[in-house]
PyMOL commands that place a pseudoatom at each C-alpha (Angstrom):
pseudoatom trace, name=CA, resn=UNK, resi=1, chain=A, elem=C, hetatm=0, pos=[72.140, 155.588, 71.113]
pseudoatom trace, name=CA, resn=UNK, resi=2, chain=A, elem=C, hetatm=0, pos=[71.415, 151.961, 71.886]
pseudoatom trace, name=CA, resn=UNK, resi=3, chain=A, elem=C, hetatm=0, pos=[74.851, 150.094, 73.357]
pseudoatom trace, name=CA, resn=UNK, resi=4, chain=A, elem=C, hetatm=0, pos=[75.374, 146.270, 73.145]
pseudoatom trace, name=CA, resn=UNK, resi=5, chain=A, elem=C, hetatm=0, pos=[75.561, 143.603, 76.143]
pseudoatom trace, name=CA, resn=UNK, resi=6, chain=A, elem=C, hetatm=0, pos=[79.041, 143.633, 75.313]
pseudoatom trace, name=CA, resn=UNK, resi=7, chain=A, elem=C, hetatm=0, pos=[79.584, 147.830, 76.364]
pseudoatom trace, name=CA, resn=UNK, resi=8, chain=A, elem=C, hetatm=0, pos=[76.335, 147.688, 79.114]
pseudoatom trace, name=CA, resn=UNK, resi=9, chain=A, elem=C, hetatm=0, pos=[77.818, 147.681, 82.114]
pseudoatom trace, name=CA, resn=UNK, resi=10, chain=A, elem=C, hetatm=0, pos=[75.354, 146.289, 85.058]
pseudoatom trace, name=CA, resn=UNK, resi=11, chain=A, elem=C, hetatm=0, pos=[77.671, 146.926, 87.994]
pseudoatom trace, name=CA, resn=UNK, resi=12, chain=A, elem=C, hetatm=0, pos=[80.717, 148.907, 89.000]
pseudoatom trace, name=CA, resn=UNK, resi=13, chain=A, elem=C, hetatm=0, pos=[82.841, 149.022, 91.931]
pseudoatom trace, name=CA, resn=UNK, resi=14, chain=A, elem=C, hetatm=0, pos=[85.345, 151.157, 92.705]
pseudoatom trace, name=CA, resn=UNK, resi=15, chain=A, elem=C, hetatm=0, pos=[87.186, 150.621, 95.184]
pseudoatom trace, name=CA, resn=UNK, resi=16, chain=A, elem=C, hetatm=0, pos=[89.395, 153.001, 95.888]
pseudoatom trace, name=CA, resn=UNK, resi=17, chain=A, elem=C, hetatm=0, pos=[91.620, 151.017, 99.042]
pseudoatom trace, name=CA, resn=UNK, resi=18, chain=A, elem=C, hetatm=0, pos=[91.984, 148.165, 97.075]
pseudoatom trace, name=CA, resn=UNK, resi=19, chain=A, elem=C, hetatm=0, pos=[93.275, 150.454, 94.162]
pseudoatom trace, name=CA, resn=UNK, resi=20, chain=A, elem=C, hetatm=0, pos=[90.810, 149.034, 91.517]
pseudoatom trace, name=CA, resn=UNK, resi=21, chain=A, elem=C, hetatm=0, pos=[87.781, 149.472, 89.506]
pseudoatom trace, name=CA, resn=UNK, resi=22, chain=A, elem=C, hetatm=0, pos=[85.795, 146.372, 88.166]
pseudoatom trace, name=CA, resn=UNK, resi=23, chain=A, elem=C, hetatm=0, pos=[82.949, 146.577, 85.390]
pseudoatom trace, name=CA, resn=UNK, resi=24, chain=A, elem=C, hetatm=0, pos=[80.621, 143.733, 85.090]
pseudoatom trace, name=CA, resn=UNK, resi=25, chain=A, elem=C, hetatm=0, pos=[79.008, 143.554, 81.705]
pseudoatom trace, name=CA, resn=UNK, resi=26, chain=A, elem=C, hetatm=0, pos=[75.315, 142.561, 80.343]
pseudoatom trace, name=CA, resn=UNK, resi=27, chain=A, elem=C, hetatm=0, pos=[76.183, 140.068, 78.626]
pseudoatom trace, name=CA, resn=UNK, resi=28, chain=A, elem=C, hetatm=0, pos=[78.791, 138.294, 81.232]
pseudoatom trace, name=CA, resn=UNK, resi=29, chain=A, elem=C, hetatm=0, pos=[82.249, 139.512, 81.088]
pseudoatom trace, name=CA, resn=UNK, resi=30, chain=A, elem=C, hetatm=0, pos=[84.015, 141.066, 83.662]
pseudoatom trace, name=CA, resn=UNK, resi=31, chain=A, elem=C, hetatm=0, pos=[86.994, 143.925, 83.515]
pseudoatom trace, name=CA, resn=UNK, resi=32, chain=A, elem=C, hetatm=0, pos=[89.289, 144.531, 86.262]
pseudoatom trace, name=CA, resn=UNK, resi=33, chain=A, elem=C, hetatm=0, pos=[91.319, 147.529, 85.612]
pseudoatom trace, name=CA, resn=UNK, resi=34, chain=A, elem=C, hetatm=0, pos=[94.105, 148.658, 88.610]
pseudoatom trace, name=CA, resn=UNK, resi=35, chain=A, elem=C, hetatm=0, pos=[94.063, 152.562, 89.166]
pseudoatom trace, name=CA, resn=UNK, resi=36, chain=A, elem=C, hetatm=0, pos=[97.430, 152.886, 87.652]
pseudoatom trace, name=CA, resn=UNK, resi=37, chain=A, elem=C, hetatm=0, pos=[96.523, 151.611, 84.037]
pseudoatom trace, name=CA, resn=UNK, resi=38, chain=A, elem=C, hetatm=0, pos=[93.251, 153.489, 84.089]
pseudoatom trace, name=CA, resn=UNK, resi=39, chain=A, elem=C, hetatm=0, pos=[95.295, 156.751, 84.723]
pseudoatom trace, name=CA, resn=UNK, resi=40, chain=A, elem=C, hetatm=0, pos=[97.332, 155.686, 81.978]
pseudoatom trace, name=CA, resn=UNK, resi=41, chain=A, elem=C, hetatm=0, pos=[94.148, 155.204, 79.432]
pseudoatom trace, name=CA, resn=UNK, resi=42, chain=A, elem=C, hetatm=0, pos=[93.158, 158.598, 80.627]
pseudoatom trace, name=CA, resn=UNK, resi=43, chain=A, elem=C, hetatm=0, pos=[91.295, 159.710, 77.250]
pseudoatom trace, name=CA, resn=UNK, resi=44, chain=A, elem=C, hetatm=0, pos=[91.317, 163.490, 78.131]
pseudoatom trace, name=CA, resn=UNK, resi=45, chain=A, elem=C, hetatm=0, pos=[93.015, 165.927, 75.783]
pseudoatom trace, name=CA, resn=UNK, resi=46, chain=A, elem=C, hetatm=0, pos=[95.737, 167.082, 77.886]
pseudoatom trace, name=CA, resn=UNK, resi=47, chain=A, elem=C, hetatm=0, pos=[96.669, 163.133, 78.491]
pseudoatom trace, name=CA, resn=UNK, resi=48, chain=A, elem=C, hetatm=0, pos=[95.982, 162.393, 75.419]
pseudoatom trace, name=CA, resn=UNK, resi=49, chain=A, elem=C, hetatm=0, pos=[96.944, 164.855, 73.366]
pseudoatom trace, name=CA, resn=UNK, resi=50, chain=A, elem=C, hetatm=0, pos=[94.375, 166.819, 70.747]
pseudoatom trace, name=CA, resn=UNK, resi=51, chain=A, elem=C, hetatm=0, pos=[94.936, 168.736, 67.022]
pseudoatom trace, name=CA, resn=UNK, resi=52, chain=A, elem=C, hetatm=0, pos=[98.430, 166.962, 66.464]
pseudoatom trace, name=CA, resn=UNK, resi=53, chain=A, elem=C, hetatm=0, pos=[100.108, 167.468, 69.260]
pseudoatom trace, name=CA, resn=UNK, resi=54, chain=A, elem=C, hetatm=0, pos=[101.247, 164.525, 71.777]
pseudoatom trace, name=CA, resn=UNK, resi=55, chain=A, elem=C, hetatm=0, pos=[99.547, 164.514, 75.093]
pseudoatom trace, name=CA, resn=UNK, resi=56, chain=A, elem=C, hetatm=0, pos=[101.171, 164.497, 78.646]
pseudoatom trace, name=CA, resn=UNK, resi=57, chain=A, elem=C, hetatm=0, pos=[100.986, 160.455, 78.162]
pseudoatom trace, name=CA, resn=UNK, resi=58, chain=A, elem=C, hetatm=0, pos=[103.440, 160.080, 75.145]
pseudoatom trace, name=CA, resn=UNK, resi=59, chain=A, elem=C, hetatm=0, pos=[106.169, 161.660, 77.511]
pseudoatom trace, name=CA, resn=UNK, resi=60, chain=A, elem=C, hetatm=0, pos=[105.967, 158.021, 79.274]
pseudoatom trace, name=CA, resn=UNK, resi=61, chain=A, elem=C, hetatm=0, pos=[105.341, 159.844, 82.274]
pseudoatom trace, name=CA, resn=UNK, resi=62, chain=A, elem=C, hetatm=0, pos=[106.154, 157.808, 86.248]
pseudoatom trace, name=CA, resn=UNK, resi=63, chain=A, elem=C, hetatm=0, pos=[102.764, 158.234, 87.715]
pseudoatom trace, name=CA, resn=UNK, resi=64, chain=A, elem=C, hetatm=0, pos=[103.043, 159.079, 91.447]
pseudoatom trace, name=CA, resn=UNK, resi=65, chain=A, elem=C, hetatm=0, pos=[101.014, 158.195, 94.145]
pseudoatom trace, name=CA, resn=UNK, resi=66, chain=A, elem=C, hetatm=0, pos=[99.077, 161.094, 94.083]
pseudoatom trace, name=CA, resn=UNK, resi=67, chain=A, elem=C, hetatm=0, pos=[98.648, 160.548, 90.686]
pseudoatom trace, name=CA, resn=UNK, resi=68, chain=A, elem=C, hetatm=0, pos=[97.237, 157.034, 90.302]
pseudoatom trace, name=CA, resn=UNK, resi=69, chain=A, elem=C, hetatm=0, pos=[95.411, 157.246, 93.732]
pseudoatom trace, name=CA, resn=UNK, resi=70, chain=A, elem=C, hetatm=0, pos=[91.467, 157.106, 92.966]
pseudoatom trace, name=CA, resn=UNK, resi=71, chain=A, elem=C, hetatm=0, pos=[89.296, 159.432, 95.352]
pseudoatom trace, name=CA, resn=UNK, resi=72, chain=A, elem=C, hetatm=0, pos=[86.153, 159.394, 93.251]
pseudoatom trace, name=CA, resn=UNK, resi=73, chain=A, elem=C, hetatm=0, pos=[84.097, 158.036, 90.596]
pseudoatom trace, name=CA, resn=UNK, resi=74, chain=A, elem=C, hetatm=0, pos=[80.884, 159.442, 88.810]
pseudoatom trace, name=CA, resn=UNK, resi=75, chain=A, elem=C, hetatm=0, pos=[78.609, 158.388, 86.568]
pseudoatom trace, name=CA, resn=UNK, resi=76, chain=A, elem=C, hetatm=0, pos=[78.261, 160.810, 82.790]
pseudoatom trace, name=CA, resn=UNK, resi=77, chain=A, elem=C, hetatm=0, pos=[74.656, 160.548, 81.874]
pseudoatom trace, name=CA, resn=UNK, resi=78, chain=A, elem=C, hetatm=0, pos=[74.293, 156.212, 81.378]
pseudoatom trace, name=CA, resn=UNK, resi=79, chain=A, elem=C, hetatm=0, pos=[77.573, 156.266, 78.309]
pseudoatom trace, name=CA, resn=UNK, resi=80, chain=A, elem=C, hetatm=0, pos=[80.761, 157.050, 80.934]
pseudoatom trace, name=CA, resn=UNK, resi=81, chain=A, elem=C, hetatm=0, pos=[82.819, 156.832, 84.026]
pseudoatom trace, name=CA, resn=UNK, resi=82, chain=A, elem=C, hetatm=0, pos=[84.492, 159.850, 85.198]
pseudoatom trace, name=CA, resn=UNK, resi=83, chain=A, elem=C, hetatm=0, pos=[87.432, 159.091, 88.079]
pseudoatom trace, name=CA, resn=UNK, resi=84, chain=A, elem=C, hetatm=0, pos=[89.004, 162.323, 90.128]
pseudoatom trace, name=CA, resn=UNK, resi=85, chain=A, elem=C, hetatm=0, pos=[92.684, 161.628, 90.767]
pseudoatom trace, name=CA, resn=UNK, resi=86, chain=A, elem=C, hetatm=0, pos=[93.967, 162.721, 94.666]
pseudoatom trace, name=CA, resn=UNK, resi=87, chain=A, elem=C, hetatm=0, pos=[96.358, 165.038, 92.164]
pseudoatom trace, name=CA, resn=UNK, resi=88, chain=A, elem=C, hetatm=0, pos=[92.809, 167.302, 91.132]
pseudoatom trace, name=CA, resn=UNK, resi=89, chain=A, elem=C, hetatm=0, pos=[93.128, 165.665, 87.751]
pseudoatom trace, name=CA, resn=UNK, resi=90, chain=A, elem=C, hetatm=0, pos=[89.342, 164.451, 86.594]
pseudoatom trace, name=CA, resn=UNK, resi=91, chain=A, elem=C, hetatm=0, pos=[88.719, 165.614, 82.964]
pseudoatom trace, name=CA, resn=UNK, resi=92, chain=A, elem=C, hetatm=0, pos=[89.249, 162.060, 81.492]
pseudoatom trace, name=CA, resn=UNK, resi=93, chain=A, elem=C, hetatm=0, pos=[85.353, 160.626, 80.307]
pseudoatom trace, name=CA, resn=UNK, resi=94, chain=A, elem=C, hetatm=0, pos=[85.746, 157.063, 80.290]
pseudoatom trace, name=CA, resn=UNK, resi=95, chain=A, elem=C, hetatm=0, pos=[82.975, 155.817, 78.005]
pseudoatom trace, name=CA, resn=UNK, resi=96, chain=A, elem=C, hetatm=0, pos=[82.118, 152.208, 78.656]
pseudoatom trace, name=CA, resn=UNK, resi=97, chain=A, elem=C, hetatm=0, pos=[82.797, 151.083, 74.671]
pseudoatom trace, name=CA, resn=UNK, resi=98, chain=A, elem=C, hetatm=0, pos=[86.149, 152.582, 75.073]
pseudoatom trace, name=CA, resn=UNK, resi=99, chain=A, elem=C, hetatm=0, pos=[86.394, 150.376, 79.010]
pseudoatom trace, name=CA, resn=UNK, resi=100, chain=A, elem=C, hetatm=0, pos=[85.165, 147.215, 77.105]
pseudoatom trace, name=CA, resn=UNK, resi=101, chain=A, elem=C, hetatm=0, pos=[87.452, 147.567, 74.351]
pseudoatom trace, name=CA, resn=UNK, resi=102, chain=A, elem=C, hetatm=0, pos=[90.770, 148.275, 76.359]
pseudoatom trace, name=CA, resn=UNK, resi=103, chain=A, elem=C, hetatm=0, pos=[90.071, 145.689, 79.213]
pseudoatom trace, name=CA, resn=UNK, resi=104, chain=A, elem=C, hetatm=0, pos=[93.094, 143.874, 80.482]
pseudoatom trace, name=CA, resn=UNK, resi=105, chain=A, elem=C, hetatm=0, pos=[91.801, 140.347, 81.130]
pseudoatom trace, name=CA, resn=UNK, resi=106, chain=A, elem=C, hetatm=0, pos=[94.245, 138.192, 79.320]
pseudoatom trace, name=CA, resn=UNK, resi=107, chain=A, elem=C, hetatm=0, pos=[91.124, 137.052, 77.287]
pseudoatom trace, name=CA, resn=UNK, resi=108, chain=A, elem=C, hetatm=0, pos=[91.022, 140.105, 75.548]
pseudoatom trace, name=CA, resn=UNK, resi=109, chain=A, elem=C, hetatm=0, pos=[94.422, 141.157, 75.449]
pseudoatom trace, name=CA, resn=UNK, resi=110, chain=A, elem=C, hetatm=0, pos=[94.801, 138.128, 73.921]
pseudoatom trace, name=CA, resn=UNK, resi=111, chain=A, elem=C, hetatm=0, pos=[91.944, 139.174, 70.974]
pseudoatom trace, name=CA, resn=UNK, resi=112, chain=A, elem=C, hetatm=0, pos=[93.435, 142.661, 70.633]
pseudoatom trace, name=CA, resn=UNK, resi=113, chain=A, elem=C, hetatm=0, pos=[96.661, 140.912, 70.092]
pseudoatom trace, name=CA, resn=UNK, resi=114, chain=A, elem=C, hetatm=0, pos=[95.306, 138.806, 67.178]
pseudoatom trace, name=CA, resn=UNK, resi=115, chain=A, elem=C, hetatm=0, pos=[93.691, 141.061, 65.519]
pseudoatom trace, name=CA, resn=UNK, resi=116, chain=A, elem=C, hetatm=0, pos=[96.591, 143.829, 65.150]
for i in range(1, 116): cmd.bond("trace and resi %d" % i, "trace and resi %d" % (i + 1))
show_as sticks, trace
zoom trace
């Protein structure tokens, strides 16, 4: 599975103080998502939802502290992020398409909002 510039990512920081994560991409861009609206694009199942039924995140949940605070960040083979939540939660496999695509910079907000 080849990926482009646009979904390579060539450096990521998490820090977890600062309550952020930042991707830097191959071919220039940069993402800066805060921990609470990466908990929020959770793609896991139970967050998600799966087979029809709504996930945890269509109750338009309050995130707590404990939810939204990052204590770790792995790497899934060279295609995903995976973050553990202080709150144990750390099913959600960020894949760095699905980063690239969803990244707040007003840039692409602004190019998600066009093309709707």
């Amino acid at each position: 599975m080849s990926q482009s510039p646009a979904d390579t990512p060539v450096n990521i920081k998490a820090e977890r103080e600062a309550g952020l994560v930042t991707v830097e991409w191959a071919d220039g861009h940069r993402s800066e998502f805060d921990v609470v609206t990466l908990r929020l694009l959770c793609p896991c199942a139970y967050c998600q939802g799966e087979a029809g039924r709504p996930g945890w995140l269509d109750t338009n949940p309050a995130l707590t502290s404990v939810q939204s605070q990052l204590v770790d960040m792995r790497l899934v083979g060279a295609y995903a992020l995976a973050p553990t939540w202080a709150d144990g939660h750390d099913t959600g496999y960020y894949t760095f398409g699905a980063l690239r695509a969803d990244c707040p910079c007003p840039a692409c907000a602004a190019d998600r909002a066009a093309s709707r």
